[in-house]
SERONU-800329 format. One line per 4 residues: their letters; for each residue x, y, z of C-alpha. Coordinates in Angstrom, 3 decimals. Layout:
<atoms>
A) X/Y/Z; ...
</atoms>
This chain:
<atoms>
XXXX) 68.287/-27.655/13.818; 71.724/-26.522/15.400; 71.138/-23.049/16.865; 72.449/-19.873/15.111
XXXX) 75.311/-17.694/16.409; 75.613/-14.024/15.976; 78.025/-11.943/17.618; 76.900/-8.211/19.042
XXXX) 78.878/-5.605/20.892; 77.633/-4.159/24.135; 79.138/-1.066/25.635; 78.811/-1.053/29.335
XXXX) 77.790/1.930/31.614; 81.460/2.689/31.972; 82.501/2.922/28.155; 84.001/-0.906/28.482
XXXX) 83.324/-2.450/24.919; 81.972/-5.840/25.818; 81.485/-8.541/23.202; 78.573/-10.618/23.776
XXXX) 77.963/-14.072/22.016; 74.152/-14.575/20.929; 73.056/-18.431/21.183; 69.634/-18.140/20.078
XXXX) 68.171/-14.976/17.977; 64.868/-14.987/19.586; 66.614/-13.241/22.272; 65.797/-9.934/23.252
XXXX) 68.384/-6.727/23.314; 66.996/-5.207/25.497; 67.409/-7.828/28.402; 70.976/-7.155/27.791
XXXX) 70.802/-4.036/29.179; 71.904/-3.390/32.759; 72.114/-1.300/35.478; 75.661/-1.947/36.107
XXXX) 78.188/-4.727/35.328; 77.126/-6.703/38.193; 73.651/-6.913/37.008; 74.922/-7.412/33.110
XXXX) 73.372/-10.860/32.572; 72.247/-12.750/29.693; 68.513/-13.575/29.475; 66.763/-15.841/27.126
XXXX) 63.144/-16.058/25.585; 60.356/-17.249/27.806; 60.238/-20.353/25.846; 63.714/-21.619/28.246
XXXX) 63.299/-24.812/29.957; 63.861/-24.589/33.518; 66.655/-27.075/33.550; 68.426/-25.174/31.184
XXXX) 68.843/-22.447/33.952; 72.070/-24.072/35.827; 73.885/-23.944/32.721; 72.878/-19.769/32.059
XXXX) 74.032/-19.007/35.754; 77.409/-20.610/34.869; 77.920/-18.717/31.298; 76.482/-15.058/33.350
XXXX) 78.986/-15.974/36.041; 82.010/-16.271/32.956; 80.949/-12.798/31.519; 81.014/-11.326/34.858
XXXX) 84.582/-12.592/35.634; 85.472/-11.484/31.958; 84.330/-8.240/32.217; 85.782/-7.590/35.873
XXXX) 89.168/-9.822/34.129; 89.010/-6.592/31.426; 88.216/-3.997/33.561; 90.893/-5.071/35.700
XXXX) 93.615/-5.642/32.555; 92.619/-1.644/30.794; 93.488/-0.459/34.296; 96.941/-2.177/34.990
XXXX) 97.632/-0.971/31.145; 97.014/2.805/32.074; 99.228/2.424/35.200; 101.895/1.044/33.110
XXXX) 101.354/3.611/30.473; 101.652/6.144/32.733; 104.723/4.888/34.336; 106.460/3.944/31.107
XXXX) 105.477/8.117/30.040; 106.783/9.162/33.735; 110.456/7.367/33.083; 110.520/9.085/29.633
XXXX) 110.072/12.420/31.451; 112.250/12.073/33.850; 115.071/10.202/31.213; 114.420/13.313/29.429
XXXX) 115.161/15.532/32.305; 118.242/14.128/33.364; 119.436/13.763/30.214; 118.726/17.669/29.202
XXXX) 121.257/18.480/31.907; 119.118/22.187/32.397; 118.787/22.770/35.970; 117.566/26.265/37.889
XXXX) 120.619/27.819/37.645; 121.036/28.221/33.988; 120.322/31.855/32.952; 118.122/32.372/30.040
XXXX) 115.601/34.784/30.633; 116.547/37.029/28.512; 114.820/40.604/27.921; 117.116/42.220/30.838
XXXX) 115.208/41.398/33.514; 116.963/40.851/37.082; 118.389/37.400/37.821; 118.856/36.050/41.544
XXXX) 121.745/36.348/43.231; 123.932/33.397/42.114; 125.552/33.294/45.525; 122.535/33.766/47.883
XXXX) 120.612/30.536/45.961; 123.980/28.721/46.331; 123.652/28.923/50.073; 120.542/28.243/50.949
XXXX) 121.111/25.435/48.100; 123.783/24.023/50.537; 122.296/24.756/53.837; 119.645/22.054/52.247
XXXX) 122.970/19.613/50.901; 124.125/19.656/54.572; 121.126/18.367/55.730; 120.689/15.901/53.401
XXXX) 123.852/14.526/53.938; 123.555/14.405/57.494; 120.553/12.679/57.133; 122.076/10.140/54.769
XXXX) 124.942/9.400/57.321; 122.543/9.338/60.360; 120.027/6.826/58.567; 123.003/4.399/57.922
XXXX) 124.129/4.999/61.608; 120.644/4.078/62.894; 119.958/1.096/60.510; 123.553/-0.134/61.650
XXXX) 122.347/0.342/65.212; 118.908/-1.125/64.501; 120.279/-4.446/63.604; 122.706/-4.555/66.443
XXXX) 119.998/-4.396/68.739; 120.430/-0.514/69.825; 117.357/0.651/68.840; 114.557/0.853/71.609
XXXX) 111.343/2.220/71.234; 111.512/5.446/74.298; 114.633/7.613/74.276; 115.142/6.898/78.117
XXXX) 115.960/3.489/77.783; 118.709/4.256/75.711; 120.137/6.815/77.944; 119.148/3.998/80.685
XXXX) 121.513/1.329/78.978; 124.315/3.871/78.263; 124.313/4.317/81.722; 124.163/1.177/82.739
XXXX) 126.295/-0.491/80.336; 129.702/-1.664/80.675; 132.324/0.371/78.127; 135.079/-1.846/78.722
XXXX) 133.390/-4.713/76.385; 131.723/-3.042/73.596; 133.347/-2.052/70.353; 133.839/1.015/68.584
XXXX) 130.507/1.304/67.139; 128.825/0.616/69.968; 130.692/3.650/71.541; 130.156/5.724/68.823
XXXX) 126.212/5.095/68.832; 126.722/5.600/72.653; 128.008/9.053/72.536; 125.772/10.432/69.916
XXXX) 122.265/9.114/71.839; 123.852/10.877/74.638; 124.929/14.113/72.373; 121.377/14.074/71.090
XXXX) 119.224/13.566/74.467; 121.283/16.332/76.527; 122.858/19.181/73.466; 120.263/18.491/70.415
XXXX) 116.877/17.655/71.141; 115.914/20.472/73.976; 116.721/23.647/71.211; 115.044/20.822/68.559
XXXX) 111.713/20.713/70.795; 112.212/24.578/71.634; 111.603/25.895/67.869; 109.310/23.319/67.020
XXXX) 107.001/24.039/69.899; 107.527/27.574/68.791; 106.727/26.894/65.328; 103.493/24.894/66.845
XXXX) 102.048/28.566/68.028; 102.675/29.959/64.938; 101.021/27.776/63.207; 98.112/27.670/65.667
XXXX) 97.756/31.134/65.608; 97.375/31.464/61.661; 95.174/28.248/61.644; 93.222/30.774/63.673
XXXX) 93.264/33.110/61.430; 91.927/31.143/58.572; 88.895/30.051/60.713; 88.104/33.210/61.302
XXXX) 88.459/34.391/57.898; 86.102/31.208/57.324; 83.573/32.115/59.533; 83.681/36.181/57.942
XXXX) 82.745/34.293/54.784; 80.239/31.922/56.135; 78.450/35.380/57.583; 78.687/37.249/54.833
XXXX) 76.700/34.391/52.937; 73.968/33.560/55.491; 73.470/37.745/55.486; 73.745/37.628/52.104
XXXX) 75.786/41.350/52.233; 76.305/42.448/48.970; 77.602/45.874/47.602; 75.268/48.025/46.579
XXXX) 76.001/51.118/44.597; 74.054/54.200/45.308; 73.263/55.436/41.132; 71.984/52.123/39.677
XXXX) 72.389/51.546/36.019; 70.247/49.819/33.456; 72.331/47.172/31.711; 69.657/46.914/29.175
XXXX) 68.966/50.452/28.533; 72.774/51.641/29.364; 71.667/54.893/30.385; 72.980/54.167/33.811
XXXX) 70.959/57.385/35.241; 73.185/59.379/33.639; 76.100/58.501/35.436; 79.310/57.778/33.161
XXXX) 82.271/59.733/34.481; 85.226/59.918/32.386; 87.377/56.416/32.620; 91.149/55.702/31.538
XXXX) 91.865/52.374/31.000; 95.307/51.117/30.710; 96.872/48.069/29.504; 100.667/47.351/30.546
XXXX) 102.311/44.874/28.736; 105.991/43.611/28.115; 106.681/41.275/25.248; 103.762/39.837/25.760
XXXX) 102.589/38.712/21.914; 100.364/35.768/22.948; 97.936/37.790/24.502; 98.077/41.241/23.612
XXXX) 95.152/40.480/20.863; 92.610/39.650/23.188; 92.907/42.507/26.033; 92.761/45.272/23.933
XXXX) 90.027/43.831/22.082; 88.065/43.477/25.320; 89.012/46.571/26.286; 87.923/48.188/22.786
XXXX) 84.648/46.787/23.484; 83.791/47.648/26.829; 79.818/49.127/26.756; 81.033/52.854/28.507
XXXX) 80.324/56.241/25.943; 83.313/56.551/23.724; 83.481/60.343/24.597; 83.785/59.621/28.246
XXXX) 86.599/56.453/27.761; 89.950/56.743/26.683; 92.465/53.402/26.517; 96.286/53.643/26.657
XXXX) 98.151/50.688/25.682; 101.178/50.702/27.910; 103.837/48.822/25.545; 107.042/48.239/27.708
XXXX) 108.173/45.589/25.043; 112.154/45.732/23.978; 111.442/43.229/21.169; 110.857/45.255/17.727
XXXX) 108.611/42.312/16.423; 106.666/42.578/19.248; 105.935/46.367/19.812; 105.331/46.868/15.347
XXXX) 102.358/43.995/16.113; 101.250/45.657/18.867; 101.179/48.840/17.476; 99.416/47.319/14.201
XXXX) 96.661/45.819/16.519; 96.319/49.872/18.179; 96.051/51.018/15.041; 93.568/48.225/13.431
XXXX) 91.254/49.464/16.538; 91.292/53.597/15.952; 89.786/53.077/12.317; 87.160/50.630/13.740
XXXX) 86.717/54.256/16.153; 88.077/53.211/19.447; 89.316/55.980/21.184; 92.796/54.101/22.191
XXXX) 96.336/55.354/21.812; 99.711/53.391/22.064; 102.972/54.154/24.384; 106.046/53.219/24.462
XXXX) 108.632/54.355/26.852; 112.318/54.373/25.311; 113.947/54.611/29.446; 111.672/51.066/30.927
XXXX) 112.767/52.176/34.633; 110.539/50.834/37.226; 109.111/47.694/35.248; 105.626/47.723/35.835
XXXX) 105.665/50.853/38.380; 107.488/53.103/36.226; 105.281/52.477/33.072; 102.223/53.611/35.059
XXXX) 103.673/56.377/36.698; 104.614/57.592/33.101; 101.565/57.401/31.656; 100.041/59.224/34.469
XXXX) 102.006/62.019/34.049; 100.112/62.920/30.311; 98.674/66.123/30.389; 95.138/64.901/29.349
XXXX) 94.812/62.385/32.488; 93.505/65.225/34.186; 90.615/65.108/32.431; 89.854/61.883/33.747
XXXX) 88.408/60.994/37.260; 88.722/57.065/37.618; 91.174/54.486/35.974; 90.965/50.969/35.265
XXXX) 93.796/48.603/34.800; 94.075/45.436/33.121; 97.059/43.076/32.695; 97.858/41.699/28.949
XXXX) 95.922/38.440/29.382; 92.794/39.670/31.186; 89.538/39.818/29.297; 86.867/42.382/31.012
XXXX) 83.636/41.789/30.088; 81.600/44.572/28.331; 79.953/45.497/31.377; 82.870/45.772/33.262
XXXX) 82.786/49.660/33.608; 78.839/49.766/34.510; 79.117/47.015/37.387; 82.379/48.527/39.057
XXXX) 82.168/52.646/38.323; 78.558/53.066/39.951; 80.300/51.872/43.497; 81.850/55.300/43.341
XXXX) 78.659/57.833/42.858; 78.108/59.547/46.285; 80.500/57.879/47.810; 83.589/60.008/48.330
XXXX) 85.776/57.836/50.439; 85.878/54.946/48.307; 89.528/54.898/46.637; 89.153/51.125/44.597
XXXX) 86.862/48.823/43.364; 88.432/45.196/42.904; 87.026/42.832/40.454; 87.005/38.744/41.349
XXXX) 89.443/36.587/38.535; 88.641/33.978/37.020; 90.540/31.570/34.837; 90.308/30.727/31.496
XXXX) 92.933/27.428/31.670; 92.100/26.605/35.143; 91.370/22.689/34.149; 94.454/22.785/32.190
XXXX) 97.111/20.567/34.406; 97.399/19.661/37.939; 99.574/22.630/38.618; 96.655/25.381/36.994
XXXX) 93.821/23.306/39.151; 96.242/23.823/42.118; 96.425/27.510/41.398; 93.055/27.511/41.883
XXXX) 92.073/26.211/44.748; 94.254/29.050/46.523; 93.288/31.878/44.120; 89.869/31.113/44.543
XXXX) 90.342/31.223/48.749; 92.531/34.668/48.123; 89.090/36.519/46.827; 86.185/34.212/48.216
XXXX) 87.302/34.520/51.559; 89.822/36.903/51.813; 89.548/39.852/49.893; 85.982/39.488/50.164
XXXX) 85.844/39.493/53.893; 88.692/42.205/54.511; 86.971/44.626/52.201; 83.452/44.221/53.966
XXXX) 84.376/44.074/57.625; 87.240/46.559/57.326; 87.421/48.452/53.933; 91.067/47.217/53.505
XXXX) 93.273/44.828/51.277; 95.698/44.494/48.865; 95.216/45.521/45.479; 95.404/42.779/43.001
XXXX) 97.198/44.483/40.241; 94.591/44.431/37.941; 91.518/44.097/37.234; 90.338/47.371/39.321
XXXX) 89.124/50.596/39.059; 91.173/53.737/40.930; 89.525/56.684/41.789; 92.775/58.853/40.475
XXXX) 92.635/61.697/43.205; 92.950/58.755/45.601; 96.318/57.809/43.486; 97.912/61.361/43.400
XXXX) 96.690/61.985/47.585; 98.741/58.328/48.101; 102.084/60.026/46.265; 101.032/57.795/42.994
XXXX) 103.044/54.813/41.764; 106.923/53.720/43.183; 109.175/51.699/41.880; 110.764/51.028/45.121
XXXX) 109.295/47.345/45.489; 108.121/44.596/43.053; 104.537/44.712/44.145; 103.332/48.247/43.326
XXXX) 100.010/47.646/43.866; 99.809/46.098/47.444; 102.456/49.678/47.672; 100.020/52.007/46.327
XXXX) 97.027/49.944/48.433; 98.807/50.242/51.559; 99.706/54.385/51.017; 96.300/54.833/50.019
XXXX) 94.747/53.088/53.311; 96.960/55.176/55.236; 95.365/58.487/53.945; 92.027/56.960/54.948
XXXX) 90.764/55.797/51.865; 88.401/52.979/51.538; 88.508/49.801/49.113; 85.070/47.847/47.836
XXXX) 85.478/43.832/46.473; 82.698/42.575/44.210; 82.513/39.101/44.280; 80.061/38.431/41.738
XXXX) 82.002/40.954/39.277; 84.647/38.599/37.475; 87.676/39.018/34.912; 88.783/36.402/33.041
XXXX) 92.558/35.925/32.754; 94.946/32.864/32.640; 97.319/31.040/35.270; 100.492/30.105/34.424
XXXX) 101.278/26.783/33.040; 104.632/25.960/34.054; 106.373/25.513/37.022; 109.069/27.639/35.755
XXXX) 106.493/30.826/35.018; 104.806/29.848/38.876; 107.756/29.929/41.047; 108.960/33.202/39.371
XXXX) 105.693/34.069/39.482; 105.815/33.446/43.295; 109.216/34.475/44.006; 107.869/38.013/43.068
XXXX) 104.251/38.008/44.944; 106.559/36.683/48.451; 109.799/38.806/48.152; 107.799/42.159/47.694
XXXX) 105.918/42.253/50.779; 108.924/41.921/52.638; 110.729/44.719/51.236; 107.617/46.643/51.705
XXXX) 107.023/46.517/55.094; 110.445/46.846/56.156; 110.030/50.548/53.958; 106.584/51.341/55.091
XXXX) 106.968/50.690/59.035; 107.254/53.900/60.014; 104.907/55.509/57.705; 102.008/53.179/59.148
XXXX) 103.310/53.792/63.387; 103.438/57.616/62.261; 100.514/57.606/60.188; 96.856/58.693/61.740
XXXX) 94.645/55.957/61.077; 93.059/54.113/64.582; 95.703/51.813/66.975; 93.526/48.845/65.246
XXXX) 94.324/49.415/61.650; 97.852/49.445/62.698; 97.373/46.303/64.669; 95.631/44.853/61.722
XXXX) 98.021/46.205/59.034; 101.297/45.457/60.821; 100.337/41.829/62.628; 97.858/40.321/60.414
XXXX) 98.591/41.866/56.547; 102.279/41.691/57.133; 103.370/39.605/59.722; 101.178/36.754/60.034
XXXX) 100.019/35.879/56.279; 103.272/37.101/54.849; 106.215/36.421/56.958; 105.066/34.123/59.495
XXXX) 103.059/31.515/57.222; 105.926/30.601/54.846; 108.332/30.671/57.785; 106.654/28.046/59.812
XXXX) 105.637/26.113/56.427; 109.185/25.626/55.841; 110.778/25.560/59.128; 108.293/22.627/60.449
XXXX) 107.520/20.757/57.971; 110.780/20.416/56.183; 113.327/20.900/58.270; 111.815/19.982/61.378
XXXX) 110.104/17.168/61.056; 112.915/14.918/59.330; 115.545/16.320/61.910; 113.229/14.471/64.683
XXXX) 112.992/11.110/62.987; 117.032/10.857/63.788; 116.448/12.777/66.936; 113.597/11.355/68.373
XXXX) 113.723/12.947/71.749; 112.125/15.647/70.006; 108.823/14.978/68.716; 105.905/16.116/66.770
XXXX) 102.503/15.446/67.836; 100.485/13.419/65.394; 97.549/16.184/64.992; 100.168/18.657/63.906
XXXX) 101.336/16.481/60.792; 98.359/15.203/60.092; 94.878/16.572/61.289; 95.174/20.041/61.488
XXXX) 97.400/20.301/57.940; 94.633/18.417/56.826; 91.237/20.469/58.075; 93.097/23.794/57.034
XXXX) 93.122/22.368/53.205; 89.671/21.459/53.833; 88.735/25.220/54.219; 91.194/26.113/51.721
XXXX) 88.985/24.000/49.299; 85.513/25.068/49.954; 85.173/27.948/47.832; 85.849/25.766/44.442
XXXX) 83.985/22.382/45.846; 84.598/21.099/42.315; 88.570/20.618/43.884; 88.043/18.380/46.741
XXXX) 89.635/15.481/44.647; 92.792/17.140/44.467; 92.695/17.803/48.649; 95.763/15.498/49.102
XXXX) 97.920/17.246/46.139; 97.127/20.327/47.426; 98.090/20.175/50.862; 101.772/18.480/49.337
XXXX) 101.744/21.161/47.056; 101.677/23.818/49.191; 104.532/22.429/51.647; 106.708/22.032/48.510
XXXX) 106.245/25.402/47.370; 106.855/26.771/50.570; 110.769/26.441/49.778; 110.725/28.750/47.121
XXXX) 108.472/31.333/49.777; 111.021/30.824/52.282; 113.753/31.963/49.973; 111.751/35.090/48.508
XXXX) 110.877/36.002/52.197; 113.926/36.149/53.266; 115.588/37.949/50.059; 112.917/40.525/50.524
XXXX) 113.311/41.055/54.409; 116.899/41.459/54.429; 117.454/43.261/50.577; 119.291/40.333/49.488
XXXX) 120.416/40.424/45.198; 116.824/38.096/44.199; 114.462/40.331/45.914; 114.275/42.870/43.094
XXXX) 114.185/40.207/41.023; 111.370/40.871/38.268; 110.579/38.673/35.585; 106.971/39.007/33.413
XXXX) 104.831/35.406/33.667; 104.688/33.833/30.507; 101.544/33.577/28.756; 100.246/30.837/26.217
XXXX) 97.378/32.471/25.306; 95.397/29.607/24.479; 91.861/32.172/24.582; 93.075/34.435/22.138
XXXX) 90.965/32.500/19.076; 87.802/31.958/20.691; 87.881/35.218/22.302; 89.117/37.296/19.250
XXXX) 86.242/35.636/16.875; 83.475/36.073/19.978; 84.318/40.121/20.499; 84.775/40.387/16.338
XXXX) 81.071/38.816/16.044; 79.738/41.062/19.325; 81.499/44.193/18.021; 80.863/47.744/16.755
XXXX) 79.432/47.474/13.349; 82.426/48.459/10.621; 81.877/51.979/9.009; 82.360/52.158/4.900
XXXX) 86.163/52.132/4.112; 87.484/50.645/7.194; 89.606/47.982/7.339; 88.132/44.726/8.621
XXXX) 90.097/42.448/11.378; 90.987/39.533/9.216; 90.109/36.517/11.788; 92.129/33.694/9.748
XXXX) 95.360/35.315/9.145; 95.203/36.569/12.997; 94.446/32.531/14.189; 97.393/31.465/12.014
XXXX) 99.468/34.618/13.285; 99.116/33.132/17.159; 99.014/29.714/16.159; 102.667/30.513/14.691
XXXX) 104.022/32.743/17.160; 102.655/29.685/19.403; 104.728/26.929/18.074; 107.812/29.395/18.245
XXXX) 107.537/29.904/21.277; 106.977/26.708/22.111; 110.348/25.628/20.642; 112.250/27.994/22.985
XXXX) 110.319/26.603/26.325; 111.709/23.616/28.363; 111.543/21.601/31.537; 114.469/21.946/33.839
XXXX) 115.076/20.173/36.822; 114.959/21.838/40.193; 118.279/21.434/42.708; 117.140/22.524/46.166
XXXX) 113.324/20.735/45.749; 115.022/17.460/44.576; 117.492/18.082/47.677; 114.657/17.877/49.844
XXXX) 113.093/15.092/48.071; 115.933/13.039/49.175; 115.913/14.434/52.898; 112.304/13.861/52.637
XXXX) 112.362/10.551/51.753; 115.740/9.635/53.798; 113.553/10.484/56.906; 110.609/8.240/55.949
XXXX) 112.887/5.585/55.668; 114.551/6.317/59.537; 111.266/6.255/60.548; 109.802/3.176/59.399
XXXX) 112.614/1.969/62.245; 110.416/3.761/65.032; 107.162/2.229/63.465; 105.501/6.074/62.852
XXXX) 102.955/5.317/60.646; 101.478/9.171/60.487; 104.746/10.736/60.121; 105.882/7.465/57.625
XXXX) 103.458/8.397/55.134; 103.263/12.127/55.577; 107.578/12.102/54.772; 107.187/9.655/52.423
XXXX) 104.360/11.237/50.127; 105.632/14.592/50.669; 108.979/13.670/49.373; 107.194/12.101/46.674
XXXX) 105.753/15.239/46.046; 109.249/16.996/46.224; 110.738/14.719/43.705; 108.025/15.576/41.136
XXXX) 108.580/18.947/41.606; 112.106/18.842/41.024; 111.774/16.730/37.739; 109.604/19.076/36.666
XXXX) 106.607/17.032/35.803; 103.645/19.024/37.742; 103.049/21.729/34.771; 103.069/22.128/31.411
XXX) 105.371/19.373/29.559; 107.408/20.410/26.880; 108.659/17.306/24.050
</atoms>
């Protein structure tokens, strides 16, 4: 009898769909199953003759090449998918035409100075075309035979050589080696060895910030606060001082929903809380739903009001300072403050506010962040990796070992006398809270960071909202410390809080890091592939870049795939650092540039249905939040917003993209494989920047 043939599908280990032939149904399933691909082979029933065993070896061998054949083929079709996606992007891009410089913020907020981004915007087109011009000079030279692998042969055959028979290239090349080896390359080597300390010295700084964390964990030190409080009971010994909490927000609609619901429903007595809802918004729509969403909350009994201030001077400053000038804030002995996107946890109040009983000195408690869209893109896991360093390692280890660091903005609780003793909030710099932190260390007050006490709140999504976003958090300092120099040599505190607040807080993490970031790896380093006199050790590309985003990593482990993009990433952004540090150390027109992050508010459903269900129960004749119509509210305002968002392409990163990548190609001619692939990826990097296509994506 001919043998039957059934056909079964097999789905490998690896989700492949494999399509196995049957030859004989006595066969057994289960010896189809494998361990792996490798080991996928196709057994038959005991009753096989032996010499029928060459022939099953040669049909496993077929389904092993087939499946490594399909493997192989759903592979090459994702790269090409992705590449065919990629060249719609960027066709998209370039055919959109909207670069940097168009001006569509809107809402009145400052715009940089046209004319101090056009400079630095050429500084980088000079290079660039230098760079192009040198790179055909040297690949001209190359192929004449002019290219030798140690600068002092060169200068050996231009000495050497007789001028009378060469032509005018050959003279040409001949007085520019001898330009570069005598005029360029001694200041070259000069600031890049000088640039080598500085980094050195702040590669220091982050192992020892390393090694504070590594302490603190093998000591396991962890806050304690003096009146303990029973989360289950809440009676918290009888220790709940009166708290205002405050939410500022400007035309924020995405996310206004979900912080003043998670503020309504923070576990604290609703005789000893009071919330303000700091509306700064100039869009009608905007401030009638916010003021809808107050009002919803009062007849569900939360003791909230809502503000709005007609005069918005000050931005973000300005509305705090005016609601602390109410009459009834007296009344009040801490604050907390929460941005429009962040989501404190009912418990907020009893794990931060305890920190303060019997402890007079202590001025702020700072919460951790965490994110609610941190797996979002490759630009939010990016984010990441360096938030979570910023309060792993260093707020955490600055606020045990020396009760000091910069307020985060939000997300903390003020004791207010320490507020009004620092002269309260100024409007004098876009970073009012590392202002007010910095006042209040002065008068000798001390700051507490709970690690294990998180906020949830989102990152932004686009490159757009990031580099504003970072434009803001690097100009600020600057301005700062050029204002609060004298205060801090006049002030009273020991000669080592000075050291530490001028050299370290200021200097070194804020001026210093995105100096050198810039200066060495992107001017630098392509200026001494045409000049190679000058040179750049190997380690200083490659290995130390490299162990630094190691540490960098190793408070979110889950990150280490993304070690290579970060370390890119971070050299690309430091253009747009560069610029804000130097607009904010020398007042230029973009350093009181201010512009709110936009929000997407993708956790306002979830959230909104989870603090509905986990609520106060509704008294008789109140008004119910109607879940559906407030889902299909965001979900609208969503889309609308969504239409008004695009991708823009980014002059002075593509600029460098091409410098970038103009220098790997010079230095494929010297045979530099670590600085090759270092100028090359990097530029890669660059050029994806530029194009836009690291964040959100907008069709």
């Amino acid at each position: 009898m001919a043998p039957s043939f059934d056909w079964w599908t097999k789905e490998s280990h690896r989700g492949t769909p494999v399509v196995v032939k049957m030859e004989n149904p006595n066969w057994s399933i289960a010896e189809l199953e494998g361990p792996s691909d490798d080991d996928f082979l196709l057994a038959g029933s005991p009753n096989t003759n032996r010499d029928k065993g060459r022939g099953k070896n040669a049909r496993q061998l077929t389904w092993v090449l087939l499946l490594k054949a399909h493997k192989a083929a759903g592979c090459l079709t994702s790269i090409a998918s992705a590449m065919f996606g990629l060249a719609a992007a960027v066709r998209r891009r370039v055919a959109s035409g909207r670069t940097d410089t168009d001006n569509d913020n809107g809402g009145g907020m400052e715009q940089e100075n046209p004319t101090v981004k056009s400079r630095f915007y050429s500084c980088i087109k000079v290079f660039l075309w230098l760079s192009v011009v040198l790179l055909v000079f040297e690949v001209a030279a190359y192929f004449k035979g002019w290219h030798f692998g140690a600068p002092h042969l060169q200068l050996q055959y231009l000495l050497t050589a007789p001028y009378g028979v060469k032509d005018i290239f050959n003279s040409l090349y001949s007085r520019w080696v001898l330009i570069r080896v005598e005029y360029l390359a001694p200041p070259l080597q000069f600031l890049a060895n000088a640039c080598i300390v500085l980094f050195l010295i702040q590669s220091v700084d982050r192992l020892v910030l390393c090694l504070g964390c590594f302490w603190i964990k093998f000591k396991k030190i962890k806050p304690v606060p003096k009146g303990t409080v029973d989360l289950e009971s809440g009676d918290g010994n009888g220790y709940f001082p009166r708290v205002l909490v405050q939410i500022p927000m400007c035309n924020e609609k995405e996310v206004y929903q979900q912080s003043i619901a998670a503020c309504c429903n923070l576990d604290w007595p609703k005789s000893s809380i009071l919330i303000q809802v700091l509306d700064d918004s100039d869009d009608p729509v905007t401030q009638l739903m916010i003021k809808e969403e107050v009002t919803k909350w009062q007849q569900e009994g939360a003791h909230i009001l809502y503000r709005h201030r007609v005069i918005r001077d000050g931005y973000k400053a300005g509305n705090l300072k005016s609601a602390m000038n109410c009459s009834y804030v007296k009344d009040y002995e801490f604050v907390a403050i929460f941005d429009a996107d962040f989501q404190p946890t009912p418990d907020f109040l009893k794990r931060t506010v305890p920190h303060f009983k019997d402890n007079e000195e202590l001025g702020l408690v700072q919460a951790r962040w965490s994110f609610v869209n941190k797996d979002e893109n490759l630009l939010t896991r990016l984010q990441n990796i360096n938030l979570s360093f910023h309060f792993e390692v260093e707020q955490q280890v600055n606020g045990v070992f020396i009760n000091f660091f910069g307020f985060n903005g939000t997300a903390g609780v003020w004791r207010i006398k320490a507020l009004e003793d620092s002269g309260g909030w100024l409007e004098r710099t876009t970073v009012e809270d590392m202002d007010i932190a910095v006042r209040a260390h002065l008068q000798g007050w001390k700051f507490l960071f709970l690690n294990d006490v998180e906020c949830q709140c989102e990152l932004p999504e686009s490159y757009e909202a990031y580099r504003k976003q970072q434009h803001r958090w690097h100009s600020g300092p600057m301005q700062l410390f050029r204002l609060c120099l004298p205060d801090v040599i006049r002030s009273k505190i020991s000669i080592w809080k000075k050291a530490n607040l001028i050299f370290l807080f200021f200097l070194l993490r804020k001026l210093i890091l995105p100096f050198y970031s810039f200066t060495l790896f992107c001017i630098i380093l392509p200026m001494t592939m045409f000049i190679p006199e000058a040179e750049l050790p190997s380690w200083v590309v490659c290995y130390i870049p490299a162990t630094m985003s190691f540490l960098n990593i190793l408070p979110s482990p889950k990150s280490f795939p993304f070690i290579v993009p970060y370390l890119l990433f971070e050299n690309t952004m430091s253009v747009t650092k560069f610029n804000a540090m130097i607009s904010g150390l020398f007042q230029l027109g973009s350093a009181y540039e201010w512009v709110v992050t936009k929000k997407s508010g993708r956790s306002s459903e979830g959230d909104l249905v989870s603090l509905v269900a986990k609520g106060p129960k509704h008294q008789r004749g109140s008004s119910e939040p109607n879940i559906g119509e407030m889902e299909e509210t965001l979900l609208q305002e969503q889309k609308a917003s969504r239409k008004k968002k695009h991708n823009r392409i980014y002059t002075k990163e593509l600029a460098l993209a091409f410098l970038l990548l103009t220098a790997s190609a010079r230095s494929l001619l010297s045979a530099q494989g670590i600085h090759f692939y270092f100028l090359l990826f990097q530029g890669i990097s660059f050029l994806l920047v530029g194009l836009d296509l690291i964040g959100e994506q907008v069709e």
